[in-house]
C-alpha positions as CSV (number, residue, x, y, z in Angstrom):
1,X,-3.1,41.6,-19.1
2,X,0.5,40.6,-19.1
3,X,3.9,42.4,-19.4
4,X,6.8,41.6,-21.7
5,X,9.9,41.9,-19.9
6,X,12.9,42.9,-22.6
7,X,16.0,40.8,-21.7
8,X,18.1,44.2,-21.2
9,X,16.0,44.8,-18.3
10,X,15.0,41.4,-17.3
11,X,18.2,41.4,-14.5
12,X,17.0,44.4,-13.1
13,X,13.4,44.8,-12.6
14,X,10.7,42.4,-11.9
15,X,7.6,44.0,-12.4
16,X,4.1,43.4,-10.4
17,X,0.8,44.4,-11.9
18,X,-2.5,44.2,-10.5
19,X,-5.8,45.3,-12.8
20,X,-8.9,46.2,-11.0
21,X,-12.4,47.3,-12.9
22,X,-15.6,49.5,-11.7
23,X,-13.7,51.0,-9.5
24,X,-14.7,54.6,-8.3
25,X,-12.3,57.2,-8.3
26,X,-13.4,60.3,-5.9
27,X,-11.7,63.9,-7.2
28,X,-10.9,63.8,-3.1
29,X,-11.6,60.8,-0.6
30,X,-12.3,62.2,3.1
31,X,-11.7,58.6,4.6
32,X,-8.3,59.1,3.4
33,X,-7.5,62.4,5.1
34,X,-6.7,60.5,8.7
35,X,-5.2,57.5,6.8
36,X,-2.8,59.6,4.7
37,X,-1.8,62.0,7.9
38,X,-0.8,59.3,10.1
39,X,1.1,57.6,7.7
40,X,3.0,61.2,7.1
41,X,4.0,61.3,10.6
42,X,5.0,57.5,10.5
43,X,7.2,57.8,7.7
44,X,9.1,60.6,9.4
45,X,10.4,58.5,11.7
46,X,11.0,55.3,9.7
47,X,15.1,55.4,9.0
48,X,14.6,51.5,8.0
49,X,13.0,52.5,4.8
50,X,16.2,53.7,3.7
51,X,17.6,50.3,2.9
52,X,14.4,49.9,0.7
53,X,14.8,53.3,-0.9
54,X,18.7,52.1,-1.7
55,X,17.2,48.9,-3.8
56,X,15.5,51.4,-5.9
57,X,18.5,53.7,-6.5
58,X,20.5,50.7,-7.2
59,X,17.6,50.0,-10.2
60,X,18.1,53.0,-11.6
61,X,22.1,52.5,-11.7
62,X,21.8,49.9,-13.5
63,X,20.2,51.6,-16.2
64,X,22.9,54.2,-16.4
65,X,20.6,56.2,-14.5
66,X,21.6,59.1,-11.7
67,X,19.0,58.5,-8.6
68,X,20.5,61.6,-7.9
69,X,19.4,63.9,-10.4
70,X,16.1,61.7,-11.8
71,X,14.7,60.5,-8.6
72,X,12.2,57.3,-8.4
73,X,8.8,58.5,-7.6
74,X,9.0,56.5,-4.5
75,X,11.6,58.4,-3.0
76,X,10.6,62.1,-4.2
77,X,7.6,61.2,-1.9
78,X,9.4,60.1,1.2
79,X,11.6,63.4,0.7
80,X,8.7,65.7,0.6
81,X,7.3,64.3,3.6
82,X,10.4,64.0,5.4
83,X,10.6,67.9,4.6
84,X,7.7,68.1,6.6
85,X,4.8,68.0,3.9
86,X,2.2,66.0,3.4
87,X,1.3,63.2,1.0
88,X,0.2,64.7,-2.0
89,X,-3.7,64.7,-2.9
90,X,-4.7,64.3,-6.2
91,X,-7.8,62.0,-6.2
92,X,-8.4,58.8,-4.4
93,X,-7.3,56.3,-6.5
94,X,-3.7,58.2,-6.9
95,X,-3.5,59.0,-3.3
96,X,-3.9,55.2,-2.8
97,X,-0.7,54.4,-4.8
98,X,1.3,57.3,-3.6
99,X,0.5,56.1,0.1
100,X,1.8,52.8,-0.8
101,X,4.7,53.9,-2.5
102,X,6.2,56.4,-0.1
103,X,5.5,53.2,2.8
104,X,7.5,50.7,0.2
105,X,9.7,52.3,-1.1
106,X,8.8,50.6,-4.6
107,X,7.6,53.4,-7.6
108,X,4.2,52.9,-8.5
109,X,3.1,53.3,-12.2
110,X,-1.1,53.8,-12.3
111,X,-2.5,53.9,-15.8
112,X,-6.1,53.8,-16.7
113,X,-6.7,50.8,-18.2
114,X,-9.2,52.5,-21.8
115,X,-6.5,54.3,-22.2
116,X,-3.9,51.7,-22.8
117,X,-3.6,49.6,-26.3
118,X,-1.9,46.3,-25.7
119,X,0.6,44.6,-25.8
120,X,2.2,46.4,-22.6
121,X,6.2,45.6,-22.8
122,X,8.7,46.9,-19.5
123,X,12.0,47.7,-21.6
124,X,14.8,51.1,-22.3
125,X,13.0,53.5,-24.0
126,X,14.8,53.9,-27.9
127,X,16.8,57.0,-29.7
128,X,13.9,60.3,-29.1
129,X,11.5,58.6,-27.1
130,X,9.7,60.2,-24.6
131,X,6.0,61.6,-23.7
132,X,3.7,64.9,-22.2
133,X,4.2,63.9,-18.4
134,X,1.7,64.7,-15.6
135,X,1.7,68.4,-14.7
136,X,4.9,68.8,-16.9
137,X,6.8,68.9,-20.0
138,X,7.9,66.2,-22.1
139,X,9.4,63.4,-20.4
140,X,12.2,61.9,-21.7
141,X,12.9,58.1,-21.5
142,X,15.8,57.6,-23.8
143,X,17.8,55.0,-22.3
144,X,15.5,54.6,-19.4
145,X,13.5,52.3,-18.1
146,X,9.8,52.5,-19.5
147,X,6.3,51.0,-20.2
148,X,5.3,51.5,-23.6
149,X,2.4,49.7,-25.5
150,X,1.3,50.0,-29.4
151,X,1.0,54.0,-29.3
152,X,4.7,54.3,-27.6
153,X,5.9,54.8,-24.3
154,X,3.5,56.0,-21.4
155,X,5.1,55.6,-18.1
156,X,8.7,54.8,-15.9
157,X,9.5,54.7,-12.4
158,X,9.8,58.7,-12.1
159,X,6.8,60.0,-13.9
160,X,3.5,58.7,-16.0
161,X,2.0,60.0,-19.3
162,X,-0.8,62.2,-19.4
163,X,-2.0,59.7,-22.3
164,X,-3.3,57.3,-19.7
165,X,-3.6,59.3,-16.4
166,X,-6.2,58.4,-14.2
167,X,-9.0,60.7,-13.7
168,X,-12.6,60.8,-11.5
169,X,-14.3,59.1,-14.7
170,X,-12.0,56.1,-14.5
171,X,-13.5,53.0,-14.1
172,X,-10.5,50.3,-14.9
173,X,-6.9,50.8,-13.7
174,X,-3.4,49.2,-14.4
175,X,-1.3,49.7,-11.5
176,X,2.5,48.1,-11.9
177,X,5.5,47.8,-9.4
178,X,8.8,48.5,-10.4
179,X,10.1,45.9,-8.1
180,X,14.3,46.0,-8.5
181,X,15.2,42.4,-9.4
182,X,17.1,42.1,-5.8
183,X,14.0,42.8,-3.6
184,X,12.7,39.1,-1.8
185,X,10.1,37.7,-3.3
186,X,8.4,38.1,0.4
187,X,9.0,41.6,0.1
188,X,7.4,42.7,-3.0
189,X,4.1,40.1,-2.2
190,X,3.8,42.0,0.7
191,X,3.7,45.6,-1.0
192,X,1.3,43.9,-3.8
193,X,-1.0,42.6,-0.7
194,X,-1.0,45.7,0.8
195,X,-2.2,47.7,-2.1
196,X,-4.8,45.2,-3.4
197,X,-6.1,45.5,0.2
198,X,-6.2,49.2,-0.2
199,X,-7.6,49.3,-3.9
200,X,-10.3,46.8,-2.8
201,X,-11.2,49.0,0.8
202,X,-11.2,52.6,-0.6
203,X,-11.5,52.5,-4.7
204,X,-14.1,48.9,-4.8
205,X,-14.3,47.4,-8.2
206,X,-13.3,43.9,-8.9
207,X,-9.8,42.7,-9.4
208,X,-9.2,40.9,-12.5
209,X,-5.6,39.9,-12.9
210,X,-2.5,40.0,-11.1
211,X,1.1,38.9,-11.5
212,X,4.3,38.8,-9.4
């Protein structure tokens, strides 16, 4: 599994992507509940991520994007639990990547992996295109930064397809980091460490490709 990078966006993102197979994906994992709590009250506190959450923002300038008004998924999380909340639970394999977003600062895309017809390409989504998002209406991705493979666009830094959601009878996953161009190198190996340590503890499975 690879992913094209289109030269309009080459400057500006440099995506990560780790596949993982037979993994198991609970409707709700207890051994996160403690996990995902302490790193709640953590993030409260942590005013350095702000610099990370800036990189971000700047990513979606550069797009001709308002960070403002279409937030990364990265940050929308760190707001909600900064309002007091708690991550959000949706199963465990979801949870995972929302608990490593919100504690990076990088937006997560997860995609299950049978739902997905390669080639994957990273590029601005063209004139109409868009998709049925999570939980929502159609999401536009006009001008925007996107993943999109033979069927069309399925996923950008704010919010995924339904198309290839993960569910509990997922097995194989894509997971990709919208990693802004500027980030160090150390930086987004460490955020692609720390989820393949998490994907390996709490979903299992067997990881068969990644890229940085």
């Amino acid at each position: 599994m690879t992913i094209t990078v289109s030269p309009a966006v080459a400057s500006i993102v440099a995506p990560a992507l780790i596949v993982r197979r037979g993994v198991t994906v609970r409707a709700h994992d207890t051994r996160l509940d403690l996990p995902l709590a302490e790193a709640a009250e953590r993030l409260r506190q942590a005013a350095r991520l702000d610099e990370a959450t800036a990189a971000t923002r700047t990513m979606y300038k550069r797009c001709g994007i308002d960070p403002t008004r279409t937030r990364p998924s990265s940050e929308a999380l760190l707001r909600r639990i900064r309002r007091g909340d708690g991550l959000p639970r949706v199963n465990g394999l979801v949870d995972i990547i929302n608990w490593c977003s919100a504690e990076t600062q990088i937006a997560f895309g997860l995609y299950d992996l049978a739902r997905l017809r390669p080639p994957v390409a990273m590029r601005l989504g063209d004139t109409g295109e868009g998709y049925d998002g999570i939980r929502k209406d159609r999401v536009n991705v006009e001008g925007r930064l996107t993943l999109a493979d033979v069927d069309g666009p399925f996923g950008n830094p704010t919010s995924d397809s339904a198309r290839t959601m993960t569910t509990p009878a997922t097995t194989e996953v894509l997971v990709v980091l919208f990693v802004p161009a500027d980030v160090p190198v150390a930086t987004a190996q460490a955020a692609v460490d720390l989820t393949r340590a998490r994907l390996a503890q709490y979903a299992g499975g067997e990881e068969v490709a990644r890229s940085l």
